[in-house]
NUKEDO-634254 format. One record per residue: x, y, z of N, C-alpha, C, CB in turn; residue number from 1. Coordinates in steps of 0.2 Angstrom, whole numbers, plus 5000, padded with zeros to 4 digits. Glycine has a CB too. Layout:
BEGIN
[[X Y Z] [X Y Z] [X Y Z] [X Y Z] NUM];
...
***
This chain:
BEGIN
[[5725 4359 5559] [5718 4361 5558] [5717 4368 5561] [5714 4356 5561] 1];
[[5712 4371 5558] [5713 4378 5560] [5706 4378 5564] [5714 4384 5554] 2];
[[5706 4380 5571] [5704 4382 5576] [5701 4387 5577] [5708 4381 5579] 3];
[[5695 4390 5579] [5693 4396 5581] [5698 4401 5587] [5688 4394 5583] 4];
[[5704 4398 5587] [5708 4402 5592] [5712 4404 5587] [5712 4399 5598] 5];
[[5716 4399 5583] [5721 4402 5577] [5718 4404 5573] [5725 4398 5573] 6];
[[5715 4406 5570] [5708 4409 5566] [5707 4417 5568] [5700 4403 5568] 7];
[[5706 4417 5575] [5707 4423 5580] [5710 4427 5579] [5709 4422 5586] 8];
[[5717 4421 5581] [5725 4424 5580] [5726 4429 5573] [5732 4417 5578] 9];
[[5725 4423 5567] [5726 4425 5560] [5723 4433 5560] [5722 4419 5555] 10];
[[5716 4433 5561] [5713 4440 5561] [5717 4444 5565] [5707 4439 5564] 11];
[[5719 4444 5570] [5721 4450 5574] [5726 4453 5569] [5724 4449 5582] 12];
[[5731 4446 5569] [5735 4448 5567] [5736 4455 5558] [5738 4441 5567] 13];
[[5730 4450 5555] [5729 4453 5548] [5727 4460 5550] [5723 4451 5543] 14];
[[5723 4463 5554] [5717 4466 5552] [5721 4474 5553] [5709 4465 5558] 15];
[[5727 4475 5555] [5729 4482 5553] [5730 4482 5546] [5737 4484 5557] 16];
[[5733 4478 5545] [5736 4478 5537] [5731 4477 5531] [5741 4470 5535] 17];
[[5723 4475 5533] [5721 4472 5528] [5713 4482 5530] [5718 4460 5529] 18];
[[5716 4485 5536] [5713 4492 5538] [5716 4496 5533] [5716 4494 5546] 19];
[[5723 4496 5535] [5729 4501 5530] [5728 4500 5519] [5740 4497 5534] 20];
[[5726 4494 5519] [5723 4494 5511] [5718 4496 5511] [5723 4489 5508] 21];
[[5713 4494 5515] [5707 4497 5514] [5708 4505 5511] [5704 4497 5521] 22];
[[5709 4507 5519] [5709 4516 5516] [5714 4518 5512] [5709 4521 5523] 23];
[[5720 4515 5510] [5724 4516 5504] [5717 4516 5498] [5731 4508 5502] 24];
[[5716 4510 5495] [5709 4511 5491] [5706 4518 5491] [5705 4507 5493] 25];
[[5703 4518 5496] [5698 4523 5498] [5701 4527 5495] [5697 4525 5503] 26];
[[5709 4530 5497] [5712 4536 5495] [5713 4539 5488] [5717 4537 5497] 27];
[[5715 4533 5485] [5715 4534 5479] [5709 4531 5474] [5721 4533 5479] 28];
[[5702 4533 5474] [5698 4530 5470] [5700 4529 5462] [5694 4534 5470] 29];
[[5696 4525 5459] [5698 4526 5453] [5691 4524 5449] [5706 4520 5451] 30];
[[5689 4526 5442] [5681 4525 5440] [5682 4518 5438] [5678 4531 5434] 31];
[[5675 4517 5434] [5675 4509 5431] [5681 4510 5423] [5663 4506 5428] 32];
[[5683 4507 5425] [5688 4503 5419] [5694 4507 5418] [5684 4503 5411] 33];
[[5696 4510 5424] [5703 4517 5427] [5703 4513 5432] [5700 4528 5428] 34];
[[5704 4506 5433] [5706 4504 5441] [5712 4501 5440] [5701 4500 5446] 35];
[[5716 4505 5437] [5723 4501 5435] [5728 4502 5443] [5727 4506 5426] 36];
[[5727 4505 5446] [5733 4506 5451] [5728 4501 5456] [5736 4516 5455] 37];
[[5722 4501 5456] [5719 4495 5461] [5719 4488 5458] [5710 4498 5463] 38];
[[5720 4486 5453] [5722 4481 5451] [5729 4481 5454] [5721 4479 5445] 39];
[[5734 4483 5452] [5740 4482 5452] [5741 4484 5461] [5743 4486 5446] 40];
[[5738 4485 5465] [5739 4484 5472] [5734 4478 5475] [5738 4489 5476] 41];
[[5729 4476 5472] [5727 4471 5474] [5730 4465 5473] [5723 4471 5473] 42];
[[5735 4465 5466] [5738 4460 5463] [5744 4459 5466] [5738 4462 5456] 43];
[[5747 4464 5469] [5751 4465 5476] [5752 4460 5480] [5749 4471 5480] 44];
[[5744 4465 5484] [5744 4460 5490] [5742 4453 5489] [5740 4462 5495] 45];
[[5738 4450 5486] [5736 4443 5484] [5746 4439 5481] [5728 4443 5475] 46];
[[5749 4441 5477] [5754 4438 5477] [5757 4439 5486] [5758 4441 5471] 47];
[[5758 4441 5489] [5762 4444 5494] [5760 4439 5498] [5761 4452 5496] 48];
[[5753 4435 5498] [5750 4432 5503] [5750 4425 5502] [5744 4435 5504] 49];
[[5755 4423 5494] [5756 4417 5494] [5752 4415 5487] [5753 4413 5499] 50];
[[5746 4419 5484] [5743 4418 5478] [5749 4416 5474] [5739 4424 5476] 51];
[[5747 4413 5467] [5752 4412 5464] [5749 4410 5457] [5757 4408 5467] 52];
[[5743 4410 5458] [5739 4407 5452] [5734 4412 5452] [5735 4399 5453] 53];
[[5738 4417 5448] [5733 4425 5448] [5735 4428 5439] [5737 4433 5455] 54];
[[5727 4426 5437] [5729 4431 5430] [5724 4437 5431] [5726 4426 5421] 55];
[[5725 4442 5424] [5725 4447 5423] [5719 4446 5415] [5733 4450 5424] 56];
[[5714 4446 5414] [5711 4444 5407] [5711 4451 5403] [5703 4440 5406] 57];
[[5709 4455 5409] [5708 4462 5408] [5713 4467 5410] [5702 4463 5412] 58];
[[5715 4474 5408] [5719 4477 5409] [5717 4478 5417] [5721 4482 5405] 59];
[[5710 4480 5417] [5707 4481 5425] [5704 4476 5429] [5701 4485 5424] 60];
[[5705 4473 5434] [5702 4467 5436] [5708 4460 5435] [5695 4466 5432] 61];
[[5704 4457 5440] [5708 4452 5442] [5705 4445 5443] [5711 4453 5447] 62];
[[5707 4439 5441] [5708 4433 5446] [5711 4429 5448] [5706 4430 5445] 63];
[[5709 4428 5454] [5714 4425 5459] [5710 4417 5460] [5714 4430 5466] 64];
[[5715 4411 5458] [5712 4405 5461] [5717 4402 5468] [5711 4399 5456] 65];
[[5712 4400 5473] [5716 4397 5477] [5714 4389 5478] [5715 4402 5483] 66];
[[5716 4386 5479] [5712 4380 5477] [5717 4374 5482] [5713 4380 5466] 67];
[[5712 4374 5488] [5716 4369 5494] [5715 4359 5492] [5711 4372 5503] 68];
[[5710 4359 5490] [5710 4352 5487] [5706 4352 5481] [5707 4347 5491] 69];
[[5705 4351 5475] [5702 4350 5469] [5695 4346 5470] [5706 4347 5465] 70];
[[5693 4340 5474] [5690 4337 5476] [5686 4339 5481] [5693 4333 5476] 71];
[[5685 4348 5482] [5682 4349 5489] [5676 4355 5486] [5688 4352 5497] 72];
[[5673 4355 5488] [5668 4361 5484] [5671 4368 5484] [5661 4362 5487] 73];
[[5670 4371 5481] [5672 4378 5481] [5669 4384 5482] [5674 4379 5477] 74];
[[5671 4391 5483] [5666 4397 5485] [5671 4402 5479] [5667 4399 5495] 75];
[[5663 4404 5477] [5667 4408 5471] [5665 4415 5474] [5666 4406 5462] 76];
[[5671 4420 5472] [5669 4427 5477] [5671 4431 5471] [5674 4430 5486] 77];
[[5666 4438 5470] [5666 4445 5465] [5666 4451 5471] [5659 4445 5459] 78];
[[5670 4455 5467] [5668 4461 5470] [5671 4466 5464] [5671 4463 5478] 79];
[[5667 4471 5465] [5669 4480 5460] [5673 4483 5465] [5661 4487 5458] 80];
[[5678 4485 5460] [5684 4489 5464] [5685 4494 5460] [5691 4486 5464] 81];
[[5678 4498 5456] [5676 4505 5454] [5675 4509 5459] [5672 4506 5450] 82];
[[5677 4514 5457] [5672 4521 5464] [5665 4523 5459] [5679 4533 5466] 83];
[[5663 4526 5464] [5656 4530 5459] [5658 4538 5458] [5648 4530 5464] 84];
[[5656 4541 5454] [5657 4546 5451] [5655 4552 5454] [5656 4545 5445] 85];
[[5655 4554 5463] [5650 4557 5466] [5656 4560 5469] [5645 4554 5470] 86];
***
């Protein structure tokens, strides 16, 4: 069972790595529907992290399911991985 100590852990441990993509992103912006190198690193790290049930519908964008029991409710999460044009 995961614990607010291992949970802790898990964080410390991520949070250089999930710092260092961040601003990778940042660096290299890309506009709406030109986020071919930010799929393909996001698609990266979600395989890299154990994903394995990851399609692609779009050349841009992604989904990722993670899916711990079928029978438990679920949380569905979006986000834009465009820059703005400023």
């Amino acid at each position: 069972m995961l614990n607010t100590t291992n949970a802790q852990r898990i964080l410390d441990d991520l949070s250089p790595l999930l710092k260092t993509f961040r601003e990778d992103l940042h660096r290299n912006p890309e506009l709406s529907w030109h986020e071919f190198r930010t799929t393909d690193k996001i698609h990266e790290a979600l395989s890299s992290a154990g994903y394995s049930n990851i399609s692609r519908p779009l050349e841009t964008g992604l989904v990722a399911d993670y899916i711990i029991d079928p029978a438990l409710p679920f949380i569905l999460l979006r986000a834009d991985i465009d820059a703005l044009p400023i």
